[in-house]
C-alpha positions as CSV (number, residue, x, y, z in Angstrom):
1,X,-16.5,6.9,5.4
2,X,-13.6,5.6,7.0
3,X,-11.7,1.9,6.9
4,X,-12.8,1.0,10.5
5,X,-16.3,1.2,8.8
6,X,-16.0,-1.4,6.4
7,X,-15.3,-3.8,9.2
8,X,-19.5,-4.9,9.4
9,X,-21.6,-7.6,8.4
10,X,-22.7,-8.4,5.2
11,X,-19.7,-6.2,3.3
12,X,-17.5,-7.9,1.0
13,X,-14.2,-7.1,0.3
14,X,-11.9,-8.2,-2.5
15,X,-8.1,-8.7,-1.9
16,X,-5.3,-10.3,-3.5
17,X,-4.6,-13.2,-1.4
18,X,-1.6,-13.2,1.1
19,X,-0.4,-9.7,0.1
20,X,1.0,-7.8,2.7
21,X,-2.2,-5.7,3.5
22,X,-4.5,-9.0,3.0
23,X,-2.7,-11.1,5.6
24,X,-3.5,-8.3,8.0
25,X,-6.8,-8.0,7.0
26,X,-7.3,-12.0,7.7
27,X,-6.2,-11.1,11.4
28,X,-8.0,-8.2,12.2
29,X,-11.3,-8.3,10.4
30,X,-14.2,-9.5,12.8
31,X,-17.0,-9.4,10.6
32,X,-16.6,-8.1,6.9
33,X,-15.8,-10.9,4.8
34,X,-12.4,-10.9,2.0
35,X,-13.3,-12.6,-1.1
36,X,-9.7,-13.6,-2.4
37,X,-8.0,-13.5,-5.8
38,X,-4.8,-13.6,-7.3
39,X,-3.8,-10.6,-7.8
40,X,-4.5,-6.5,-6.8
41,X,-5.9,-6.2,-10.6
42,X,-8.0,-9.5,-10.4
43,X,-9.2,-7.6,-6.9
44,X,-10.3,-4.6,-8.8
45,X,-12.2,-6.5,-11.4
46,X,-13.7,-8.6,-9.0
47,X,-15.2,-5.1,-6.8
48,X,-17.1,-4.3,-10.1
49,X,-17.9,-7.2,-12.0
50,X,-19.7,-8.5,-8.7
51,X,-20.3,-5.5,-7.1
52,X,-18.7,-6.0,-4.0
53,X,-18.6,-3.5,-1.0
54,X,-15.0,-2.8,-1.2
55,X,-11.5,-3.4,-2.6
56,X,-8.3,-3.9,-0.6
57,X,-5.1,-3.2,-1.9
58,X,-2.2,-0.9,-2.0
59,X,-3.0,3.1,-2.2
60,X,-0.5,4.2,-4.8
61,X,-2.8,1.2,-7.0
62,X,-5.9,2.3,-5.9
63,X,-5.3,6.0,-6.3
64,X,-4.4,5.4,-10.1
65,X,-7.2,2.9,-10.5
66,X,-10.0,5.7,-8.7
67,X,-8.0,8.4,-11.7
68,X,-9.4,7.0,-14.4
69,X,-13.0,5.8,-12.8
70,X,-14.2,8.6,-11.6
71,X,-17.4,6.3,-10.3
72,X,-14.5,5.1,-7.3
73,X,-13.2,6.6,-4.6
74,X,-10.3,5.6,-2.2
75,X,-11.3,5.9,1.9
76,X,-8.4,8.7,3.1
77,X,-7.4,7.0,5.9
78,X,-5.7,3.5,6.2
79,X,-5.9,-0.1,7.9
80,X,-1.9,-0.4,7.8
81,X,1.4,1.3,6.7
82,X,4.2,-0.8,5.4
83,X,7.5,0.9,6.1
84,X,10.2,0.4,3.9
85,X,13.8,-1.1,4.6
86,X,17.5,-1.9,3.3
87,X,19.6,-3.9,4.9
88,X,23.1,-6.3,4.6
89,X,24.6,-8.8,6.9
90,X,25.1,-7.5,10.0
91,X,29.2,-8.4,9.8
92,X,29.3,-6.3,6.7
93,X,30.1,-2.7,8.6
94,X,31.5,-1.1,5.4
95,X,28.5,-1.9,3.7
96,X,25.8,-0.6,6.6
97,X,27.6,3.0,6.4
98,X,27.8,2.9,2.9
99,X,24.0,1.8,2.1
100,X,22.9,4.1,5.3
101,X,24.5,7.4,3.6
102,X,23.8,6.4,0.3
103,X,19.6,5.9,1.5
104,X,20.0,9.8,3.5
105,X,21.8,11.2,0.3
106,X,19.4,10.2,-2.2
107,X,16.0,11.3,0.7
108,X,18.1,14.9,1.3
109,X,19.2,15.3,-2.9
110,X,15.5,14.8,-3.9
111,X,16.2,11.7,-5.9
112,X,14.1,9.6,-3.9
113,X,11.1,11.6,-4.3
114,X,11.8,12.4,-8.0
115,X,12.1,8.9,-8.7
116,X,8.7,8.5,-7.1
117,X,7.0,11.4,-9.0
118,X,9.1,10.1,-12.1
119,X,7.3,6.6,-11.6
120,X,3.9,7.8,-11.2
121,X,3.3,7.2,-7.4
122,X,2.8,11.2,-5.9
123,X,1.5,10.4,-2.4
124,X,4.1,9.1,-0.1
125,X,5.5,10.6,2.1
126,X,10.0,10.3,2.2
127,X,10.6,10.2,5.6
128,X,13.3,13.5,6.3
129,X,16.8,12.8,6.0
130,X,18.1,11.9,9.5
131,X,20.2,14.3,11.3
């Protein structure tokens, strides 16, 4: 199964209202329905206490939830990927170098993805240091 075929009638799919991956959801769904909570966990209860088709949410979340149910499985591919940024005011030029070589020091030193391993979350991918 793939995501673009949980986009039919009749499925129901739980997602923590205006989260990243949910307001996308809102715009490009045509016929699956969101059933909205609070929260990713309230999503996750919500897939199996009413037995809904489907739960949205974040894959590092989703991966660890599917670990310890082994009843659930997470779809390999994905509806969206959210990048991730750093940024300072634009008149601060010490402080774009600085946070720029600090960011490619800690992807090309390994901290970035020890810290990820370190918090749990094993697949990302660190984007390669930038040449």
């Amino acid at each position: 199964m793939r995501v673009a075929d949980v986009d039919r009638r009749g499925i129901r799919i739980a997602s923590a209202k205006n989260a990243a991956y949910d307001l996308h959801l809102v715009r490009t769904l045509k016929q699956a329905e969101l059933v909205h909570t609070e929260t990713s966990e309230a999503a996750v209860a919500l897939f199996r206490k009413d037995g809904l088709d489907a739960a949205a949410g974040v894959r590092n979340f989703l991966v660890a939830v599917a670990r310890k149910d082994a009843g659930l499985r997470v779809i390999d591919d994905s509806y969206m990927v959210i990048g991730q940024a750093a940024g300072v005011p634009r008149a601060r030029t010490n402080a774009t170098r600085y946070l720029a070589q600090f960011i490619e020091e800690a992807k090309a030193s390994g901290l970035v993805a020890r810290a990820l391993a370190a918090s749990g979350i094993t697949d990302v991918t660190v984007a390669p240091p930038a040449r």
